[in-house]
C-alpha positions in Angstrom: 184.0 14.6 31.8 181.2 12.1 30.8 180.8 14.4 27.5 184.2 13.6 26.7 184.4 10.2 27.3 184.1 7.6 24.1 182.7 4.3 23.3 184.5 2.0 21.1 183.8 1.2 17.7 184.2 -2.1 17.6 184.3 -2.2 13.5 187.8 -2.3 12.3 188.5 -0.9 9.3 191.3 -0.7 6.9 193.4 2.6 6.2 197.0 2.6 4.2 197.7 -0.9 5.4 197.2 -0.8 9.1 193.9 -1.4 10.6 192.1 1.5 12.4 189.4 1.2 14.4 187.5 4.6 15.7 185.4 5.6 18.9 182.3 7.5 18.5 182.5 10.0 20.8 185.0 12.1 22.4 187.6 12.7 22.6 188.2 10.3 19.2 191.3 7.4 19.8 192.6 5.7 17.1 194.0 2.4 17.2 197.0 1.2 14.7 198.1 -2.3 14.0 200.9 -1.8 11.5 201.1 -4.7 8.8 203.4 -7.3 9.8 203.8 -6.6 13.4 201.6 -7.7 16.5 201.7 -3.8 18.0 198.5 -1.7 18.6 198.9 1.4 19.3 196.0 3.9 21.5 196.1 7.4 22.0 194.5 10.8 21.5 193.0 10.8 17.8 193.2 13.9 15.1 190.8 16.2 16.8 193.2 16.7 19.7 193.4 20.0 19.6 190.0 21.0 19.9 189.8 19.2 22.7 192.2 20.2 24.8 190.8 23.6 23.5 187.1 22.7 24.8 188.4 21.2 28.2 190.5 24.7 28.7 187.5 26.7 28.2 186.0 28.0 31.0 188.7 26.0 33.0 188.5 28.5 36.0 184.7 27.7 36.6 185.6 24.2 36.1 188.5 24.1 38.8 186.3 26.0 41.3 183.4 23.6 41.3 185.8 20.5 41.2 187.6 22.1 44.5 184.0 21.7 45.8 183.7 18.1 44.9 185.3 15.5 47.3 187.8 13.1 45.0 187.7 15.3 42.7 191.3 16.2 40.8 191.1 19.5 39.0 194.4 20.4 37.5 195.7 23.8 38.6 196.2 27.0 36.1 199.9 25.9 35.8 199.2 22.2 35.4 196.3 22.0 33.1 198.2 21.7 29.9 197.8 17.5 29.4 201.3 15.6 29.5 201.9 13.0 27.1 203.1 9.5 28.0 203.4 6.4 26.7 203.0 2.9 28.6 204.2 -0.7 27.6 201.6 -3.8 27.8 200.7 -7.0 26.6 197.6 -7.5 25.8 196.0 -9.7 28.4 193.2 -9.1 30.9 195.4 -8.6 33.3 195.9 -5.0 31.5 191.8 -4.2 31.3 192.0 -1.4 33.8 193.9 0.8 31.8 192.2 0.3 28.7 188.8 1.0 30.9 190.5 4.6 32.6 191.1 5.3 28.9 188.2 4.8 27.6 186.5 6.2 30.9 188.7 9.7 30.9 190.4 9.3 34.0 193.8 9.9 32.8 192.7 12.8 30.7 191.2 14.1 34.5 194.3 14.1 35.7 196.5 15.6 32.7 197.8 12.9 31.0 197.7 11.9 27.4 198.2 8.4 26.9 199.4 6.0 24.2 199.1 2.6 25.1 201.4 0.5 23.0 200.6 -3.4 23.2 203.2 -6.3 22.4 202.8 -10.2 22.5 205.6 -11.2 24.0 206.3 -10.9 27.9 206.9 -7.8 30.1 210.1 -8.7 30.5 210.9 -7.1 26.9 208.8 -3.7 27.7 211.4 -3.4 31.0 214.3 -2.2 28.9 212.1 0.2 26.6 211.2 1.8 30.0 214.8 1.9 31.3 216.2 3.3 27.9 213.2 6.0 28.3 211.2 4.8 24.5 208.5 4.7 26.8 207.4 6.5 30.4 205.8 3.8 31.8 205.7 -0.2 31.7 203.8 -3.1 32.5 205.2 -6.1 33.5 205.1 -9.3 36.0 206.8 -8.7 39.5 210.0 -11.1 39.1 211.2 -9.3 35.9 211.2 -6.2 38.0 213.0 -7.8 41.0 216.0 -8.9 38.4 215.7 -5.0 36.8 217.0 -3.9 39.8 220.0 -6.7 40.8 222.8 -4.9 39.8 221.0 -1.2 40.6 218.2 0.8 41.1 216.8 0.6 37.6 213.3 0.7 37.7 210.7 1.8 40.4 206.9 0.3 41.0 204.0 3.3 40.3 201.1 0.9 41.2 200.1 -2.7 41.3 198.7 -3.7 38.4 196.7 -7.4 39.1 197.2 -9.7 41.9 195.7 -13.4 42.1 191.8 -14.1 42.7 193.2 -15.8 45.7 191.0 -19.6 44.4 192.9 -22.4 43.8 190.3 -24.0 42.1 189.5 -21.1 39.4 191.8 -18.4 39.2 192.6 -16.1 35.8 196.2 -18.2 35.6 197.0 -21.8 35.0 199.2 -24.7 33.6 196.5 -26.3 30.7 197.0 -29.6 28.9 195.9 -31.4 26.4 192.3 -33.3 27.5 194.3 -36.8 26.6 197.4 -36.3 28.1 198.4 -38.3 30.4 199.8 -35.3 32.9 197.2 -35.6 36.1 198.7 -33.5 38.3 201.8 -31.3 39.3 204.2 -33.9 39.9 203.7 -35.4 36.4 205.3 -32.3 34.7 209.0 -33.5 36.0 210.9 -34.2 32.8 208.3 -32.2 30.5 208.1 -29.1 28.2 206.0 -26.2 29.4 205.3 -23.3 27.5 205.7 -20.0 28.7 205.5 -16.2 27.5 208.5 -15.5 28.6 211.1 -18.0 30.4 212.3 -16.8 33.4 209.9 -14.7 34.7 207.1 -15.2 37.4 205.7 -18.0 36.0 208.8 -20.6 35.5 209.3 -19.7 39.3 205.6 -20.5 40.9 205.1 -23.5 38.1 209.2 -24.9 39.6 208.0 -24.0 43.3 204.4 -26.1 43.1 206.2 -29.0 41.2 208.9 -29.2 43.9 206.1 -29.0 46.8 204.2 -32.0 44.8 207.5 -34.0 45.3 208.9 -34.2 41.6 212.2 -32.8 40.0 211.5 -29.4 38.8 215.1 -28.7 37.1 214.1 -31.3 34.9 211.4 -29.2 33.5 212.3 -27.2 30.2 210.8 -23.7 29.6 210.3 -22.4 26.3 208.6 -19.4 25.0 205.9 -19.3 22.9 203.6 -15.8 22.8 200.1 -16.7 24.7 198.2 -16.1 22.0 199.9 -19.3 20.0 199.9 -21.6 23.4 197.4 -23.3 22.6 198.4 -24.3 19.0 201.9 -25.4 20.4 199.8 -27.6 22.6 197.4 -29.5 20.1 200.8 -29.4 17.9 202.8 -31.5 20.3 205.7 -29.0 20.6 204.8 -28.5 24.5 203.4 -31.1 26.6 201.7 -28.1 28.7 201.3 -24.1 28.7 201.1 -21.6 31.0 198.5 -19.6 30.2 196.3 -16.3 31.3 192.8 -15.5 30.6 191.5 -14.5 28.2 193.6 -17.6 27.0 192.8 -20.2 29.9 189.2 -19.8 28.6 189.8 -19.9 25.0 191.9 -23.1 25.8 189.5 -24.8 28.0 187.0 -24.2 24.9 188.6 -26.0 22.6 188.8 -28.7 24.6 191.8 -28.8 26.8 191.9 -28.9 30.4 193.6 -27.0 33.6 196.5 -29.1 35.6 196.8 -26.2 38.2 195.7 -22.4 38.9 199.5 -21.8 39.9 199.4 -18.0 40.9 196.6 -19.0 43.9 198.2 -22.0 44.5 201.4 -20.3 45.1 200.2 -17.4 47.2 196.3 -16.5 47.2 197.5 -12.9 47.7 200.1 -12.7 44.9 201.0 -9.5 43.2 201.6 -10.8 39.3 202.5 -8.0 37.6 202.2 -3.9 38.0 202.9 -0.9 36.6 206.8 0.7 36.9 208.9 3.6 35.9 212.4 4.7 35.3 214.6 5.5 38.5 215.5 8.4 36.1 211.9 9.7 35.2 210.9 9.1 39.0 213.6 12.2 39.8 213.2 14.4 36.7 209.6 14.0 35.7 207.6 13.4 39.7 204.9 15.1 38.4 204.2 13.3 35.4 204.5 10.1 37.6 202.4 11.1 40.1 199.3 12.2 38.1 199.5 8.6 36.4 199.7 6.8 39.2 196.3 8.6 40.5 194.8 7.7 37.1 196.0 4.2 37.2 194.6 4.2 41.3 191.3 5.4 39.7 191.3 2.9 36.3 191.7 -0.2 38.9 189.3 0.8 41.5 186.7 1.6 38.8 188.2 -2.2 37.0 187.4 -3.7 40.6 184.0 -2.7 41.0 182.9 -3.1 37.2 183.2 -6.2 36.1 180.8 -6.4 33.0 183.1 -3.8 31.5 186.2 -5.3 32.2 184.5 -8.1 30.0 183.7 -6.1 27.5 187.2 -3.8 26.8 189.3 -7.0 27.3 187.2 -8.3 23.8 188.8 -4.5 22.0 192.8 -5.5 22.6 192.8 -8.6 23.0 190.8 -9.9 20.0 189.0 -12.4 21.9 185.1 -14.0 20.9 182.1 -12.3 23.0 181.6 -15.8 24.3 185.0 -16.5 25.6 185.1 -12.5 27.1 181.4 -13.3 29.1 183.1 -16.4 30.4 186.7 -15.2 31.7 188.0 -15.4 34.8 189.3 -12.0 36.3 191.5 -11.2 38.6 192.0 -9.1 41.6 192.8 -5.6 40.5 194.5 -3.9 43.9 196.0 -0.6 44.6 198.6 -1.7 47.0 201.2 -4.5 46.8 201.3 -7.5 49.4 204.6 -7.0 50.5 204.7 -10.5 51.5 203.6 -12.5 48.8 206.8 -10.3 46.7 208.5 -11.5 49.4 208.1 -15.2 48.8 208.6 -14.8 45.3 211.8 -12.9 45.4 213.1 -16.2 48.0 212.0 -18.5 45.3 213.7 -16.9 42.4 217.0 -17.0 44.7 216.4 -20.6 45.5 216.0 -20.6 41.5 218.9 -19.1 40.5 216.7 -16.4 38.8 217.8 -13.8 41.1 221.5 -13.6 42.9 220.4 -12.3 46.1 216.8 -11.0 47.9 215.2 -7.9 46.3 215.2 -4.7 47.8 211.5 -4.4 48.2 211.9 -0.7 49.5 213.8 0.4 47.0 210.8 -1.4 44.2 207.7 -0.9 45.9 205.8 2.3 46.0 
């Protein structure tokens, strides 16, 4: 496969009012930002065709010396024909892995031909595009997937997706203020506005949790959502008094000047799942197959993530739009392939206690 892998051109240029940028190598992707919106768009490019022609050449040798191979997943004569699918994101470094398996040809190894689609909002807003079926797959933080399934089995977990660093004192998620605010620690953000991607997700949960363990008020806090991108900007404008933020953004933000209350997801649990990767309850039964050759890429995409972190650094600068020097300096996260049962635990508890959620999840019916 290393043939077919690409690089990234990282020189945009401009075609029919979108902004393409190319790969050098196979297979070719292409990337779209149409004008006026904040989506990007990657996937298989115009030579396509030849190959899935070149990969299907000579696949019987291929799958024979692959059986050979320990690891290795060779797709069988009636499953070599690549699947197409679609996945949900935002486009933060929590996302990295799958950007990397892209670019690295592990989801073409195991049969699948991806199209990542990017928004700026929150997860929460790529859980119904999932559900309705507009796309196969989804990314999106752990509470938003607990409330998918309140009233029924909507949505189901593929894989974990990113999970805390597990240091309070540097992790890739925090509240950031203004350097001459006078917020100096948790308690101070009773009666404030924070900023958040996407109000009631993860994030207005651990930040209420950690400001009621500090001994303030947190119902007084209000939540309102601005993209993370523009948190920053609401900050120096006044319009928030803090913001959460996650890298690449906490770096950005700490660069131009402003400084970290609190790293909330390792302050709330060191071991906390943030967000992963989900399906449909409905594609689960109808398309298993599909599922379960993305979840092995996705398995592979994070292990290679974990183990790789000077690449990590350098994809997350392609989507995300970042400055080399912010991208060298970023915090990442953990990337794991299995959920800690008990930190979604504690999270589902404190959404009830929140009013987020009506009752506990159902962690067997979300988790994989």
């Amino acid at each position: 496969m290393a043939a077919e892998r690409a690089t990234l051109d990282h020189t945009p240029e401009k075609t029919g009012g979108q902004t393409a940028g190319t790969r050098t190598s196979r297979p070719p992707y292409w990337v779209v930002a149409p004008a006026g919106t904040t989506m990007t768009t990657y996937g298989l490019g115009r030579s396509e065709i030849s190959v899935k022609k070149k990969t299907r050449a000579g696949s019987a040798t291929a799958l024979v010396a692959c059986m050979m191979l320990p690891g290795c997943s060779a797709l069988t004569a009636d499953s070599e024909k690549l699947m197409d699918a679609t996945v949900g994101v935002i486009p933060i470094s929590d996302t990295a892995p799958l950007y990397l398996g892209l670019d690295q040809g592990f989801f073409a190894e195991e049969g699948i031909n991806l199209t990542i689609t990017s928004f700026a909002t929150g997860g929460a807003n790529i859980v119904p595009a999932v559900v309705d079926g507009d796309y196969q797959f989804g990314f999106s933080n752990m509470l938003s997937l607990m409330a998918a399934n309140e009233d029924a089995a909507t949505v189901k977990i593929v894989s974990p997706a990113v999970a805390s660093s597990g240091d309070t004192s540097l992790d890739f998620g925090a509240v950031i203020v203004r350097a001459d605010s006078d917020i100096q620690q948790l308690a101070d953000l009773e009666g404030k506005t924070i900023s958040n991607n996407s109000v009631g997700n993860i994030n207005d949960t651990v930040i209420r949790t950690l400001v009621d363990n500090a001994g303030a008020d947190s119902a007084t806090i209000t939540f309102t959502e601005v993209p993370f991108p523009n948190a920053a900007a609401a900050l120096e404008a006044g319009t928030v008094d803090a913001a959460f933020v996650v890298e690449p953004f906490v770096t950005a933000a700490k660069a131009a000047g402003h400084r970290v209350l609190n790293y909330t997801y390792a302050s709330f649990d060191p071991k906390l799942d943030v967000a992963a990767y989900f399906a449909s309850a409905k594609l689960m039964k109808q398309n298993p197959e599909l599922v379960a050759r993305f979840q092995a890429a996705v398995t592979k995409s994070l292990e290679f993530a974990e183990s790789n972190d000077d690449l990590v650094r350098d994809i997350i600068g392609t989507y995300a739009k970042t400055p080399a020097t912010v991208g060298k300096s970023i915090v990442l996260p953990t990337f794991p392939v299995r959920v800690d049962r008990a930190s979604a635990s504690l999270l589902g508890d404190q959404a009830v206690k929140y009013g987020v959620l009506k009752s506990a999840p159902d962690l067997d019916l979300l988790l994989p």
